[in-house]
C-alpha angles and dihedrals in degrees: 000000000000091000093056100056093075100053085049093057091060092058090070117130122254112252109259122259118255120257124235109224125194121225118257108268119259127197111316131224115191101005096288122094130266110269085017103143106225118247086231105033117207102258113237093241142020102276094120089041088047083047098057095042095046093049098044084049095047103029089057086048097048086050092056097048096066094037094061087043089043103063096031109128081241104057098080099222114119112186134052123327101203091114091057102043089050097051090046083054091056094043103052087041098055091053099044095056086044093058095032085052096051081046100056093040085065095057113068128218128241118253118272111250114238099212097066127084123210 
């Protein structure tokens, strides 16, 4: 029977994992409970408004540059030119919304006001 206590011991059960419980839900705007983070969260300055605007601008004016060298007498090339112009169009675009995004990171937003709802 002494031999026996240690080995019983061992058939404890582990204690239990903790739960995770959720607050008790308080008035809700916009569908989502109060306190509730967003999944996409407003970012504190312009850089995804400077992206967009960086990458439309330069991306039209990529477009166009090769455009305007794609169909020059000089440049050699005799067909159509709709693959160049649309890679000009992603690479300019790329790296203006690189640089418009760097841009508008660098000019904060005004605080949102509390008083009014969307």
């Amino acid at each position: 029977m002494l031999l026996a206590v240690p080995s019983v011991g061992a058939q404890r059960l582990a204690p239990a994992l903790p739960e995770f419980r959720t607050a008790a839900l308080q008035s809700s705007v916009g569908g989502l409970p109060a306190g509730t983070p967003a999944l996409f969260p407003r970012a504190p300055d312009y850089r995804w408004e400077g992206f967009g605007i960086g990458a439309g601008i330069t991306g039209i004016l990529g477009a166009g540059l090769v455009y305007a060298f794609c169909t020059d007498s000089d440049s050699g090339r005799h067909g159509s030119c709709v693959f160049p112009v649309l890679e000009g169009a992603v690479a300019g675009g790329v790296i203006g919304g690189v640089i418009g995004g760097f841009i508008g990171a660098t000019i904060p937003k005004a605080p949102a006001d509390s008083t009014t709802q969307r």
